[in-house]
N, C-alpha and C positions, 0 to 999 in steps of 0.2 A: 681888615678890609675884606669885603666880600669879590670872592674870583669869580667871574662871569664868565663861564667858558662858554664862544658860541660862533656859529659860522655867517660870514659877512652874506652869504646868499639865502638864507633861511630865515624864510617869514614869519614863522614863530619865535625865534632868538628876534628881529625885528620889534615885533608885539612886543617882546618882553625888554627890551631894551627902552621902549618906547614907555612903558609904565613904569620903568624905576626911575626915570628922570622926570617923569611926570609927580611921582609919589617921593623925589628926592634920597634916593635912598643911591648912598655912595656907595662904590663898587671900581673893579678893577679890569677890566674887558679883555679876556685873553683870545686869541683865533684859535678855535679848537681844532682844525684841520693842520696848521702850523704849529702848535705846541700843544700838544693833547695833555690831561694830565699824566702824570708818570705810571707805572702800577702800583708803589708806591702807597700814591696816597688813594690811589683808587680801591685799592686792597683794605687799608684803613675805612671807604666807604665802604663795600661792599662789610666787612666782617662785623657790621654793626647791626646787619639782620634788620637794617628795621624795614627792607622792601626783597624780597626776591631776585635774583640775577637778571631776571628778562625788564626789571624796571630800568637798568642802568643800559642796555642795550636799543640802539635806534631801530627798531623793528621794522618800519618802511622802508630803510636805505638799501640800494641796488647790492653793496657789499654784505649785508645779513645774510639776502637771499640768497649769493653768489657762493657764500662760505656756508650754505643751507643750517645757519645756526637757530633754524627753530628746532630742529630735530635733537640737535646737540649739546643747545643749552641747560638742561638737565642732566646730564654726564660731567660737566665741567665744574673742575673745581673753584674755589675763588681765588686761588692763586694763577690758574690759568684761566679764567676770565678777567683778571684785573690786568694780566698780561699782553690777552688779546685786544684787552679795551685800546691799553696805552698805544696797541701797535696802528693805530688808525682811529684816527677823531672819528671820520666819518662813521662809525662804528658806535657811537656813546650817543644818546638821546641827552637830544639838546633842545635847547642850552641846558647846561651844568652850570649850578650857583652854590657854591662853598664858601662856608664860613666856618671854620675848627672844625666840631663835630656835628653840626648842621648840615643838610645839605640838601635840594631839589634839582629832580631833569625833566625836563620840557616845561611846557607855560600854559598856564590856566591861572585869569587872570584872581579868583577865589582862592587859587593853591598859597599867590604871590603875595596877596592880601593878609591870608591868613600865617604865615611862614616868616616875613620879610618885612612886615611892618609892626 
């Protein structure tokens, strides 16, 4: 079952929430503010290389800016980025959609299209 990790105020997780049930595509809808994923398995995302660190971080959000991690992102490693992720949802560019070793962050409805169906 695919994990829908996403925030109930975020109009993009909306958009994208709105399209899989349109496109019928099961899933599992977690609050990513209230249960983020672990590092864990974020670490398992991240070491798959197939996107750069800065795709997995929410780069608009007041907390990036606050912990000035544009500057920083590139000194960190994946183990302490998969760490920081876990420690605040609002911090991971959402929605987060996982399935094994699949996965997508934010929504473009072409990304959902071509990924998910």
């Amino acid at each position: 079952m695919k994990k829908f990790y996403c925030y109930r105020r975020c109009s993009t997780c909306a958009k994208a929430r709105k399209w899989l049930v349109q496109n019928n595509v099961p899933y599992h809808e977690i609050e990513i503010v209230e249960t983020p994923p672990d590092s864990t398995e974020l670490l398992r995302l991240i070491a798959t290389k197939k996107h750069p660190l800065k795709y997995f971080f929410n780069t608009s959000g007041i907390k990036y800016r606050e912990l000035k991690l544009k500057d920083r992102i590139a000194d960190l490693s994946d183990l302490e980025a998969s760490k920081l992720l876990a420690s605040d949802g609002k911090l991971i560019k959402r929605p987060l959609m996982i399935e094994g070793e699949h996965f997508t962050c934010g929504f473009k409805e072409d990304l959902y299209q071509r990924e998910w169906l």
